[in-house]
PyMOL Python script that loads the backbone (N, CA, C, O; Angstrom):
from pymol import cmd

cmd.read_pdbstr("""\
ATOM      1  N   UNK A   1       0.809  -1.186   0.000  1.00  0.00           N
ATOM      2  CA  UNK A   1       0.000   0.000   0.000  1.00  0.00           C
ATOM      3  C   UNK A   1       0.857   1.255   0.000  1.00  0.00           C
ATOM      4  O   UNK A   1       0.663   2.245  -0.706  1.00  0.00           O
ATOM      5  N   UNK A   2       1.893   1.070   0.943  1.00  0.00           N
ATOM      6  CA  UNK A   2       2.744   2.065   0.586  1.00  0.00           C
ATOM      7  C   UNK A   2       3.214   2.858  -0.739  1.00  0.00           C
ATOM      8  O   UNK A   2       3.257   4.063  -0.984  1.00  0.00           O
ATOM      9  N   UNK A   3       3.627   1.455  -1.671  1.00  0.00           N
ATOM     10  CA  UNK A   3       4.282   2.101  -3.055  1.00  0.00           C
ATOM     11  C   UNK A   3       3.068   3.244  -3.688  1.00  0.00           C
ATOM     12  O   UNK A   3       3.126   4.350  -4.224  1.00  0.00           O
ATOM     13  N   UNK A   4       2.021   2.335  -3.312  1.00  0.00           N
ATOM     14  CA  UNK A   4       0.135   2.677  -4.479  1.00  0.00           C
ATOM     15  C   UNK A   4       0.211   4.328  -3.712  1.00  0.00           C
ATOM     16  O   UNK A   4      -0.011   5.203  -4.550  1.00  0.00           O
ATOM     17  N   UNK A   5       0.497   4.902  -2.214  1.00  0.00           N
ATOM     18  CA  UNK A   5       0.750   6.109  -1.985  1.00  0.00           C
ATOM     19  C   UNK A   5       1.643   6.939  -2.716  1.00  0.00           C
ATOM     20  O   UNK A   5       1.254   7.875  -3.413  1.00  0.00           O
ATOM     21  N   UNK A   6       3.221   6.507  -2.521  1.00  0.00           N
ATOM     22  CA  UNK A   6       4.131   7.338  -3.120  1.00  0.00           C
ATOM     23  C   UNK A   6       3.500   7.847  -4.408  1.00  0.00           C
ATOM     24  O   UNK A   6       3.245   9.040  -4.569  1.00  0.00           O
ATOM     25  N   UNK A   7       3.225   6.800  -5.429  1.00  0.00           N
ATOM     26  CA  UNK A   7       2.750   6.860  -7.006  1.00  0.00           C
ATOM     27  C   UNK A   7       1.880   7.843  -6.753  1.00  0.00           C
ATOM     28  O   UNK A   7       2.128   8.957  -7.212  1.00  0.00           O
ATOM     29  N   UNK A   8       0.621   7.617  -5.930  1.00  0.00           N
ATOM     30  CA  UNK A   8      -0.603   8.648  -5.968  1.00  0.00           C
ATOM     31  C   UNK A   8       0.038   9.992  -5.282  1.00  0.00           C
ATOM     32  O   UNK A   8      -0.474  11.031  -5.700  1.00  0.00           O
ATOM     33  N   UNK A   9       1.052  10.151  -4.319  1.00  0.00           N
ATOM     34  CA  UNK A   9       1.554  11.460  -4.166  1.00  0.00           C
ATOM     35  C   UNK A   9       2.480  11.911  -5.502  1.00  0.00           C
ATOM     36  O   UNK A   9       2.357  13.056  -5.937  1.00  0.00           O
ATOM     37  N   UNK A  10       3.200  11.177  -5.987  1.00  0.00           N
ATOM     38  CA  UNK A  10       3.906  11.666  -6.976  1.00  0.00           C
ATOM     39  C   UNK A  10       3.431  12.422  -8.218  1.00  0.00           C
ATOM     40  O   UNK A  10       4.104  13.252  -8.829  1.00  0.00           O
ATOM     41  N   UNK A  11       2.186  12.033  -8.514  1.00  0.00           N
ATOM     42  CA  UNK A  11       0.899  12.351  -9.357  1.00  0.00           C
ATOM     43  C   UNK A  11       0.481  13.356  -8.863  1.00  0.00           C
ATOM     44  O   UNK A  11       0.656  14.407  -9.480  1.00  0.00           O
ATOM     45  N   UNK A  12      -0.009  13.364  -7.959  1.00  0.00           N
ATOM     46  CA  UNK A  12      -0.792  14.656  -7.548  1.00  0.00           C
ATOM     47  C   UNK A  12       0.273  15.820  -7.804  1.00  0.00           C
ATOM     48  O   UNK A  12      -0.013  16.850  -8.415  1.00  0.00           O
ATOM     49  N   UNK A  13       1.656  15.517  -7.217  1.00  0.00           N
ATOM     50  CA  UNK A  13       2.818  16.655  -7.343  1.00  0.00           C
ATOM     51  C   UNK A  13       2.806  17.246  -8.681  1.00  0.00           C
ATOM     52  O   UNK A  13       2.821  18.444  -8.961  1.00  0.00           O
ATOM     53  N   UNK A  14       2.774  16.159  -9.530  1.00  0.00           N
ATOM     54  CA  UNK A  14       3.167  16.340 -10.575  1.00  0.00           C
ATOM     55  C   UNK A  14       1.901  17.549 -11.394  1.00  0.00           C
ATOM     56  O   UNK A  14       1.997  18.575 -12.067  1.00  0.00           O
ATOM     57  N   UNK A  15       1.096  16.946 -11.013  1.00  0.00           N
ATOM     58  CA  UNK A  15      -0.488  17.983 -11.348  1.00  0.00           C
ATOM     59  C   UNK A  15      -0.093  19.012 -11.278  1.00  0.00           C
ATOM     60  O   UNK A  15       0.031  19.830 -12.189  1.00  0.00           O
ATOM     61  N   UNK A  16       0.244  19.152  -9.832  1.00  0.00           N
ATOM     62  CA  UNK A  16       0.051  20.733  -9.127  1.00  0.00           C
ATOM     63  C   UNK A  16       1.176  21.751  -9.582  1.00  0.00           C
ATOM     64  O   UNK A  16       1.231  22.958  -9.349  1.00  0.00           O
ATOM     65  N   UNK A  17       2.152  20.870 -10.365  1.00  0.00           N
ATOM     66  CA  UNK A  17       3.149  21.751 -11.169  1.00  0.00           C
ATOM     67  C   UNK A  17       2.524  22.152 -12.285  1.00  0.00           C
ATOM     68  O   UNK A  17       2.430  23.343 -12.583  1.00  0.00           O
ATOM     69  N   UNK A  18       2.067  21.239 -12.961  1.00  0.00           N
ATOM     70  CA  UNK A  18       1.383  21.340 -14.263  1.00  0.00           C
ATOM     71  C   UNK A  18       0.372  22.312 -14.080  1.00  0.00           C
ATOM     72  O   UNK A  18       0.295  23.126 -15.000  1.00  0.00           O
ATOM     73  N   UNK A  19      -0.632  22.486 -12.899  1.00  0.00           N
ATOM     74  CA  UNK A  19      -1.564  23.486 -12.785  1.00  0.00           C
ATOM     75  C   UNK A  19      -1.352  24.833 -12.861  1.00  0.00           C
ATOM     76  O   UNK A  19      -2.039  25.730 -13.350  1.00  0.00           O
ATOM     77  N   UNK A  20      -0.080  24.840 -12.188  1.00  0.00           N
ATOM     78  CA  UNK A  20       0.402  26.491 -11.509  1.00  0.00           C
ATOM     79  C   UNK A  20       1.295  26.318 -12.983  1.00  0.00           C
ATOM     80  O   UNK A  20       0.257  26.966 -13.121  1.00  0.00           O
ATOM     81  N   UNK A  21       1.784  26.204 -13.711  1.00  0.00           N
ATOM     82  CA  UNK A  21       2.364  26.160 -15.135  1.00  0.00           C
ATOM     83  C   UNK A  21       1.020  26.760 -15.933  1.00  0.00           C
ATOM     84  O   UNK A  21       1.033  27.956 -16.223  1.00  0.00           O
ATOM     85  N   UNK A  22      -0.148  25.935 -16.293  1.00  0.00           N
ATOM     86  CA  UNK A  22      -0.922  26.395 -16.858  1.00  0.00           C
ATOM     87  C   UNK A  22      -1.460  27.615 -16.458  1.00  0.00           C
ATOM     88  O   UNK A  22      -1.914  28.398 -17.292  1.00  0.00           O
ATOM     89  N   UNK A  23      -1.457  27.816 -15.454  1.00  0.00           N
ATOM     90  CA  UNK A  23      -1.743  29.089 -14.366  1.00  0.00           C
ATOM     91  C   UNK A  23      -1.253  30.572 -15.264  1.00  0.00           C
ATOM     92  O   UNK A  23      -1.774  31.482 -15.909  1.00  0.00           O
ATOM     93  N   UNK A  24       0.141  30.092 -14.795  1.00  0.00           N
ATOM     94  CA  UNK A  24       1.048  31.463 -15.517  1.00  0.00           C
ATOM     95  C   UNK A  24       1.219  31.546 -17.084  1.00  0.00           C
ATOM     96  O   UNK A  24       1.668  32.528 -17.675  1.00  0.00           O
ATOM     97  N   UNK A  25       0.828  30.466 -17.621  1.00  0.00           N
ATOM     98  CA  UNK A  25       0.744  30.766 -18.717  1.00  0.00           C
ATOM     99  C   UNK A  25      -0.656  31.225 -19.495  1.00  0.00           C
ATOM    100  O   UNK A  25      -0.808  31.303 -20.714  1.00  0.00           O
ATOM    101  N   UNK A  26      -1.377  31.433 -18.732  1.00  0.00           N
ATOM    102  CA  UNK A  26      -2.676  31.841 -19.059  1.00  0.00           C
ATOM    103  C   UNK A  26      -2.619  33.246 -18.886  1.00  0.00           C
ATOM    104  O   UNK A  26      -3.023  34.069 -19.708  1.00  0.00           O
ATOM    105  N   UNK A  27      -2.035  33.524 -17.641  1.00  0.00           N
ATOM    106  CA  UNK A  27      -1.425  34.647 -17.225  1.00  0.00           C
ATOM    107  C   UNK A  27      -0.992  35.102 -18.364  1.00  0.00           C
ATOM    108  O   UNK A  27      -1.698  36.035 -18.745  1.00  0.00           O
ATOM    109  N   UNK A  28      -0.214  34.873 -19.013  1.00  0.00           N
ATOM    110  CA  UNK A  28       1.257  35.705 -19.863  1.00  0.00           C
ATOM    111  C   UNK A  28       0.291  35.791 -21.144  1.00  0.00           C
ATOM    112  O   UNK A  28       0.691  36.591 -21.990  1.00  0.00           O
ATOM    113  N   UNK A  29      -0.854  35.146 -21.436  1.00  0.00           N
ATOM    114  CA  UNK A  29      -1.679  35.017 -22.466  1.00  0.00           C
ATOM    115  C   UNK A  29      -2.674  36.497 -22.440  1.00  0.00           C
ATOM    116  O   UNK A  29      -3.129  37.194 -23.347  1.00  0.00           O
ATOM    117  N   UNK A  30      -2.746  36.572 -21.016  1.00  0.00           N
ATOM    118  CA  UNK A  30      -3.890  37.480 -20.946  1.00  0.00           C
ATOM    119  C   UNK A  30      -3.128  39.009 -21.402  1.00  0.00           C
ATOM    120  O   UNK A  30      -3.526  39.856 -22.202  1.00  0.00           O
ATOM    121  N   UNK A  31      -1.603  38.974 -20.361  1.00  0.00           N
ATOM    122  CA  UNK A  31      -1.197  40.078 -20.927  1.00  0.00           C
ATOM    123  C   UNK A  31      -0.645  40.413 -22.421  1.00  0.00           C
ATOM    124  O   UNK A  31      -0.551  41.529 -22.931  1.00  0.00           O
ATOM    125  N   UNK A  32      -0.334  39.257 -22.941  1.00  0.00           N
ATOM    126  CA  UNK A  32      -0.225  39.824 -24.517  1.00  0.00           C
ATOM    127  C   UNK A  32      -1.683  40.141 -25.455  1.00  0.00           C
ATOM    128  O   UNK A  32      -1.558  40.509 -26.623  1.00  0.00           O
ATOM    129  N   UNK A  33      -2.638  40.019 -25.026  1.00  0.00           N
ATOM    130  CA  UNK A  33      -3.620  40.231 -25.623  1.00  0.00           C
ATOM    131  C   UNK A  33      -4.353  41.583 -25.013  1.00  0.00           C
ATOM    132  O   UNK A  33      -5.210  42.339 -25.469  1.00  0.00           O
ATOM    133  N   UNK A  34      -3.807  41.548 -24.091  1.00  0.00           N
ATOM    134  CA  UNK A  34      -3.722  43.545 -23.313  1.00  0.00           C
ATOM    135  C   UNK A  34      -3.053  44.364 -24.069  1.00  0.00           C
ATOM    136  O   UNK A  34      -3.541  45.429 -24.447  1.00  0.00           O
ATOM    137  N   UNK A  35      -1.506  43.857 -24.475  1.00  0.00           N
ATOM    138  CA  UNK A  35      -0.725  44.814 -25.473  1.00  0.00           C
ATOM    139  C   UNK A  35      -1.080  44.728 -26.752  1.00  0.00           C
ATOM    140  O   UNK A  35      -0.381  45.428 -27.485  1.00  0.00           O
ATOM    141  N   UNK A  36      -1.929  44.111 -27.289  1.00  0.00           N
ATOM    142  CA  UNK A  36      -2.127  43.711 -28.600  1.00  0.00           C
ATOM    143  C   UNK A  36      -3.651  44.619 -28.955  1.00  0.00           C
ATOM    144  O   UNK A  36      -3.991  45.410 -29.835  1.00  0.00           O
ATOM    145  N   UNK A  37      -4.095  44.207 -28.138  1.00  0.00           N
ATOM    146  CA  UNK A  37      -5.465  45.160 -27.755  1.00  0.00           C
ATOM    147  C   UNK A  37      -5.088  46.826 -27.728  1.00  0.00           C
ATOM    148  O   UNK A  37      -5.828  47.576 -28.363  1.00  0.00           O
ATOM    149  N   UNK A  38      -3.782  47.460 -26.893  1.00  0.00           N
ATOM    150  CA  UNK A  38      -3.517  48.217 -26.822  1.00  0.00           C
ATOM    151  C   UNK A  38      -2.926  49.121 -27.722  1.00  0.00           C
ATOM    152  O   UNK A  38      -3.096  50.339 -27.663  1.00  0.00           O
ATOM    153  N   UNK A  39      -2.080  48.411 -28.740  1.00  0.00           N
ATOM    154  CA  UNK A  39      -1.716  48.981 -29.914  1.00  0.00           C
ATOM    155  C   UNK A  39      -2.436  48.736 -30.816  1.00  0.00           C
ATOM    156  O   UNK A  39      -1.975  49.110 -31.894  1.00  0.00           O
ATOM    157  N   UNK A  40      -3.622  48.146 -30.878  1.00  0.00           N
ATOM    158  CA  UNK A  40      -4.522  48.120 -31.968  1.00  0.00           C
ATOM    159  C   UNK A  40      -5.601  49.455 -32.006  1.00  0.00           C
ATOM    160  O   UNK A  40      -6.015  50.265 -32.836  1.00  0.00           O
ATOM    161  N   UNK A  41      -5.800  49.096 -30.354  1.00  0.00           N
ATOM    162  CA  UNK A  41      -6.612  50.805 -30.331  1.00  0.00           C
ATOM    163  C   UNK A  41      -5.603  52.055 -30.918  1.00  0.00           C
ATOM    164  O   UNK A  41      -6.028  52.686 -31.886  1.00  0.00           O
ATOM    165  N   UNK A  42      -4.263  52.422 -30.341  1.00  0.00           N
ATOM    166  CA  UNK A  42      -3.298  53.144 -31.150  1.00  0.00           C
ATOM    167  C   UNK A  42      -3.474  53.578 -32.910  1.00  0.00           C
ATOM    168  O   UNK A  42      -3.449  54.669 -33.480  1.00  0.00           O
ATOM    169  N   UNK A  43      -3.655  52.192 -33.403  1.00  0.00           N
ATOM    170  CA  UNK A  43      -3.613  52.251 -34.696  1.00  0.00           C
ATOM    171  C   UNK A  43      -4.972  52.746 -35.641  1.00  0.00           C
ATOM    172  O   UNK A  43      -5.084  52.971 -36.846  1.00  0.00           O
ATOM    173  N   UNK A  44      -5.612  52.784 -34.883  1.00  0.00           N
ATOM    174  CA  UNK A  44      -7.413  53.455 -35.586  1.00  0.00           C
ATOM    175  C   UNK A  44      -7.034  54.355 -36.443  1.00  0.00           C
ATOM    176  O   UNK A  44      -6.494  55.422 -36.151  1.00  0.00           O
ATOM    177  N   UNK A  45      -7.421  53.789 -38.031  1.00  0.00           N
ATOM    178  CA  UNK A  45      -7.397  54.573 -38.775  1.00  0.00           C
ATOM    179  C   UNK A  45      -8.129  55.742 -38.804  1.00  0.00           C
ATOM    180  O   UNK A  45      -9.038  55.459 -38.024  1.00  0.00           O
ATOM    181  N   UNK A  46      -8.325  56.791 -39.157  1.00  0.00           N
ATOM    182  CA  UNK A  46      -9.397  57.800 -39.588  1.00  0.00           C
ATOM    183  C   UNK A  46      -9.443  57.581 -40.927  1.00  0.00           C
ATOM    184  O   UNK A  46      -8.800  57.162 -41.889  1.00  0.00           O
ATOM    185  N   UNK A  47     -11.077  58.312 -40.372  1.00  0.00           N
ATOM    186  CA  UNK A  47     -12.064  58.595 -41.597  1.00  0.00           C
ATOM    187  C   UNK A  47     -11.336  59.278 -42.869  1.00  0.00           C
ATOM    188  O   UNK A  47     -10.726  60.291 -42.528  1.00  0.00           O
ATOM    189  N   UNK A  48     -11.245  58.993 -44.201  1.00  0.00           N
ATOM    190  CA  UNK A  48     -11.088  59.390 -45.574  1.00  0.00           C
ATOM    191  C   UNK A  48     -11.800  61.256 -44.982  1.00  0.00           C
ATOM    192  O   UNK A  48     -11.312  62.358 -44.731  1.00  0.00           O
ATOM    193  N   UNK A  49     -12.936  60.727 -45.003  1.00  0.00           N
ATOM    194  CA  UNK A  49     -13.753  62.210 -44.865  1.00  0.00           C
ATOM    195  C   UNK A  49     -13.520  63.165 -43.858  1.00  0.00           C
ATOM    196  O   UNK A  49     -14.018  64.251 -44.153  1.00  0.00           O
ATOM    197  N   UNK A  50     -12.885  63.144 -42.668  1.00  0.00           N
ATOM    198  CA  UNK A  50     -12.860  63.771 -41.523  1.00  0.00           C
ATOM    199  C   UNK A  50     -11.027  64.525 -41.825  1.00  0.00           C
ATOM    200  O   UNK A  50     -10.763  65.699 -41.563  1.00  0.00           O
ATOM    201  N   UNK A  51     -10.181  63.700 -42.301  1.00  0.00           N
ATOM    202  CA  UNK A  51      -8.775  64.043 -42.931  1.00  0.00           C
ATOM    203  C   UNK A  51      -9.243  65.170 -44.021  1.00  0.00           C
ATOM    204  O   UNK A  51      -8.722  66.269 -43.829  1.00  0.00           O
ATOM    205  N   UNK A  52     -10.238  65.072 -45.259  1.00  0.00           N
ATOM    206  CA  UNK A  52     -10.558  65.820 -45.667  1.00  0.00           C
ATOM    207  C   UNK A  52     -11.195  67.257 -45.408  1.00  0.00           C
ATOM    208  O   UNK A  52     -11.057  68.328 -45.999  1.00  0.00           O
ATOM    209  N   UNK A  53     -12.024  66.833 -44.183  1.00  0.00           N
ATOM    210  CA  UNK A  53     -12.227  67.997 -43.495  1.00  0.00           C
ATOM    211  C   UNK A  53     -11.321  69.343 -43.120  1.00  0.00           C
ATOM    212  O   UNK A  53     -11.154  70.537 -43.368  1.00  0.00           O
ATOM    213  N   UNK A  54     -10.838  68.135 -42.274  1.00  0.00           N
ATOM    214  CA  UNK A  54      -9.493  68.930 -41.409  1.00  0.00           C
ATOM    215  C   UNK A  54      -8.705  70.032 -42.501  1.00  0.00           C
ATOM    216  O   UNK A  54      -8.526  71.232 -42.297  1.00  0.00           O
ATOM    217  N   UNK A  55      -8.265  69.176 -43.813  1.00  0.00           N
ATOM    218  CA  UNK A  55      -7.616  70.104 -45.080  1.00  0.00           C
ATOM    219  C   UNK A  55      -8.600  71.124 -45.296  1.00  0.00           C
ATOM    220  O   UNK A  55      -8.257  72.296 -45.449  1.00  0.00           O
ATOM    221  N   UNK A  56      -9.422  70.876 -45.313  1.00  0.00           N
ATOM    222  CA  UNK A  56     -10.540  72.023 -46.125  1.00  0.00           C
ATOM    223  C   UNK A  56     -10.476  73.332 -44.976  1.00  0.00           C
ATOM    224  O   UNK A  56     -10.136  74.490 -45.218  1.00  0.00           O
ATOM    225  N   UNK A  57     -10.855  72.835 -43.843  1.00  0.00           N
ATOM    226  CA  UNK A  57     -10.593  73.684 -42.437  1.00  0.00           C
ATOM    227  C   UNK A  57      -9.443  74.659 -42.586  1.00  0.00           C
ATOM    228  O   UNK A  57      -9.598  75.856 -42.827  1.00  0.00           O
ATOM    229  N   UNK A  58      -8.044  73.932 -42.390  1.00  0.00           N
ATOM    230  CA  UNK A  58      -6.738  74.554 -42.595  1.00  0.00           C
ATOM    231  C   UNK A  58      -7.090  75.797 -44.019  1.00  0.00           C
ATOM    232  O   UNK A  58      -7.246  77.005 -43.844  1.00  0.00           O
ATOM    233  N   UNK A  59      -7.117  75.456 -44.656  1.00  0.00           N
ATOM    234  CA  UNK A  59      -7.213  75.974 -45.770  1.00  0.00           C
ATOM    235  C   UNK A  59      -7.900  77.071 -45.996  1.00  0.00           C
ATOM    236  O   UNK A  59      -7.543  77.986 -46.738  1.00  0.00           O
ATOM    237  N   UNK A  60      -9.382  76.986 -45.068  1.00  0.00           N
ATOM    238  CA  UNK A  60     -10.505  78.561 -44.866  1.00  0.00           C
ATOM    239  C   UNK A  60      -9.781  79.232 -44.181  1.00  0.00           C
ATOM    240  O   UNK A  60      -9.485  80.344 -44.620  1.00  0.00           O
ATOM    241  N   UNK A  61      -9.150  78.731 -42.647  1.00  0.00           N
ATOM    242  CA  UNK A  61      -8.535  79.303 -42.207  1.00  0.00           C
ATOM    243  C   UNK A  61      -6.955  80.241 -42.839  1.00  0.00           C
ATOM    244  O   UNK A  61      -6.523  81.235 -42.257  1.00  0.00           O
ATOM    245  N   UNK A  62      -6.497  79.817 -43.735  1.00  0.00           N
ATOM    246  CA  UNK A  62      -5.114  80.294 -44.391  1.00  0.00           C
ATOM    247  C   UNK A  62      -5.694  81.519 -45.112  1.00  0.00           C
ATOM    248  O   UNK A  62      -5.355  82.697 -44.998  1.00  0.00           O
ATOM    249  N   UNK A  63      -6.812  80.874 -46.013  1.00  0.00           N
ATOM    250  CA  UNK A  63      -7.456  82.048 -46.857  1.00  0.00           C
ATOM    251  C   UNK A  63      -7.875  83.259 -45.725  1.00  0.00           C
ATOM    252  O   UNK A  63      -7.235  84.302 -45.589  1.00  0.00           O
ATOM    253  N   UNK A  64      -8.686  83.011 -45.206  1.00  0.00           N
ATOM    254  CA  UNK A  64      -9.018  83.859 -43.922  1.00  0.00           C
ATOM    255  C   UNK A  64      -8.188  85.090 -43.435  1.00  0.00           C
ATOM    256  O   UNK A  64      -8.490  86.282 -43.494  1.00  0.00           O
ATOM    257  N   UNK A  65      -6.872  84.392 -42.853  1.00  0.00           N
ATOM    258  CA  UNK A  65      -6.046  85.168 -42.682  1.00  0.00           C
ATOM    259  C   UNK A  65      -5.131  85.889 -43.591  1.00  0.00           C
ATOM    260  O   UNK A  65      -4.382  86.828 -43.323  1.00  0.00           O
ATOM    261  N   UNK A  66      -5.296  85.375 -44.544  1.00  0.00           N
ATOM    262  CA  UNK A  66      -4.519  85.957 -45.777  1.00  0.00           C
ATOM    263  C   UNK A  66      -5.081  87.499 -46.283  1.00  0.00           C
ATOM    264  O   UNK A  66      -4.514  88.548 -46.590  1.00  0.00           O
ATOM    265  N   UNK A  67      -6.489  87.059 -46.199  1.00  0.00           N
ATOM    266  CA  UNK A  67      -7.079  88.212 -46.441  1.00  0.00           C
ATOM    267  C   UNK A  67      -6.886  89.092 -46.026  1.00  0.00           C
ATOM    268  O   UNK A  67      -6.706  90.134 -46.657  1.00  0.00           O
ATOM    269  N   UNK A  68      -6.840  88.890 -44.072  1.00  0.00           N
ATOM    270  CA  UNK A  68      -6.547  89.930 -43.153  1.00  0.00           C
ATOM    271  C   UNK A  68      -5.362  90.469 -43.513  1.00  0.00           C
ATOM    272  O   UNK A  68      -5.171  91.677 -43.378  1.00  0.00           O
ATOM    273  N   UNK A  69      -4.694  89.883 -43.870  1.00  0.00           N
ATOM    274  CA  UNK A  69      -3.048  90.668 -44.047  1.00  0.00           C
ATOM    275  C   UNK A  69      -3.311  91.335 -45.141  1.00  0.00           C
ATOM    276  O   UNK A  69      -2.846  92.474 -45.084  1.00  0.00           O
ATOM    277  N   UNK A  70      -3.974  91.052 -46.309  1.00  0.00           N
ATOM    278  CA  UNK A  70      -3.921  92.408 -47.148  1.00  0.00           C
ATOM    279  C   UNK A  70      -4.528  93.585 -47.141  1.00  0.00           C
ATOM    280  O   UNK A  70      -4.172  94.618 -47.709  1.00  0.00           O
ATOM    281  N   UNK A  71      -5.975  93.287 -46.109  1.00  0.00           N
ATOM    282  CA  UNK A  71      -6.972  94.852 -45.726  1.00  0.00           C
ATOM    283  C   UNK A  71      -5.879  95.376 -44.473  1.00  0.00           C
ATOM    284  O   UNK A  71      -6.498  96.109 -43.702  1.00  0.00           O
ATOM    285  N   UNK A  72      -4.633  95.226 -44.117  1.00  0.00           N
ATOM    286  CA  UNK A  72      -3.884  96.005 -43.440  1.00  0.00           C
ATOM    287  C   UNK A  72      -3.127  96.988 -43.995  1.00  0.00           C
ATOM    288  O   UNK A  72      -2.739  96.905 -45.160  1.00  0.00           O
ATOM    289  N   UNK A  73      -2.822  98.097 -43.143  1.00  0.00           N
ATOM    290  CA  UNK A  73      -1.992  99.004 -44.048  1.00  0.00           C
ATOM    291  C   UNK A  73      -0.692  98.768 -43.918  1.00  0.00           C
ATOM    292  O   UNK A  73      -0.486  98.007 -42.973  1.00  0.00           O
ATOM    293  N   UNK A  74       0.251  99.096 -44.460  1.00  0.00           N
ATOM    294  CA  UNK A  74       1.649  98.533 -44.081  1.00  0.00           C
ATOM    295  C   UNK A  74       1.880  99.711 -43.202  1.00  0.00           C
ATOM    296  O   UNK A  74       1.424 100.855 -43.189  1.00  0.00           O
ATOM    297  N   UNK A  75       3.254  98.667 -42.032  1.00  0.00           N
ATOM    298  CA  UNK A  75       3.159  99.272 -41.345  1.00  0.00           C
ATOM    299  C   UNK A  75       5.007  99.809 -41.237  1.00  0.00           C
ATOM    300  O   UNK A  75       5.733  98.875 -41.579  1.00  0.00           O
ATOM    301  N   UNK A  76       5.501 100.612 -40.987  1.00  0.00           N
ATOM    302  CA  UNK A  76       6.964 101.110 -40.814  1.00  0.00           C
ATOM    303  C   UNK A  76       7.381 101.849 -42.380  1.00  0.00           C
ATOM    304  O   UNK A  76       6.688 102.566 -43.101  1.00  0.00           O
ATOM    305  N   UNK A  77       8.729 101.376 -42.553  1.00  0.00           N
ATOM    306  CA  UNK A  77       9.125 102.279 -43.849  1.00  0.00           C
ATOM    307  C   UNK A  77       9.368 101.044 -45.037  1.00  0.00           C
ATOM    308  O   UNK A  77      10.096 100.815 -46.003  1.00  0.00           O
ATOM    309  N   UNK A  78       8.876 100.771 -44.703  1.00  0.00           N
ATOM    310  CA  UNK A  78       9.142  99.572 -45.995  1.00  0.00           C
ATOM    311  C   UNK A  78       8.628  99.801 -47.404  1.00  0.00           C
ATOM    312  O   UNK A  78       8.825  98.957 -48.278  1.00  0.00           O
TER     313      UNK A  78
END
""", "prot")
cmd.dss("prot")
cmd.show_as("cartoon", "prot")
cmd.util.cbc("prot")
cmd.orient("prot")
């Protein structure tokens, strides 16, 4: 009866490595799919249309001010 123990402790040992193994590696699973998750949000493309915006924006604005600079009078001796 003795040996039928050792065997059944040796087993169980052996589990409980294997458990806490699967453990941390579930672990290390979760965090690469945190960083992966994380630089994917990073990478969000934009909208075709909203990039277009933005140019069109810049652009009223340039005209805008452009204008202003020429209804000014000059100013010094230039």
């Amino acid at each position: 009866m003795s040996n039928k123990k050792q065997c059944i402790n040796s087993i169980l040992l052996k589990l409980n490595v294997l458990d806490k193994k699967m453990y941390n590696i579930t672990e290390c699973i979760e965090q690469i799919k945190n960083i992966f998750n994380a630089y994917e949000d990073d990478l969000e493309e934009e909208c075709p249309d909203v990039i277009e915006s933005e140019k069109a924006l810049v652009d009223a604005i340039e005209k805008i001010y452009i204008e202003e600079l020429m209804t000014r009078k000059p100013e010094g001796e230039a």
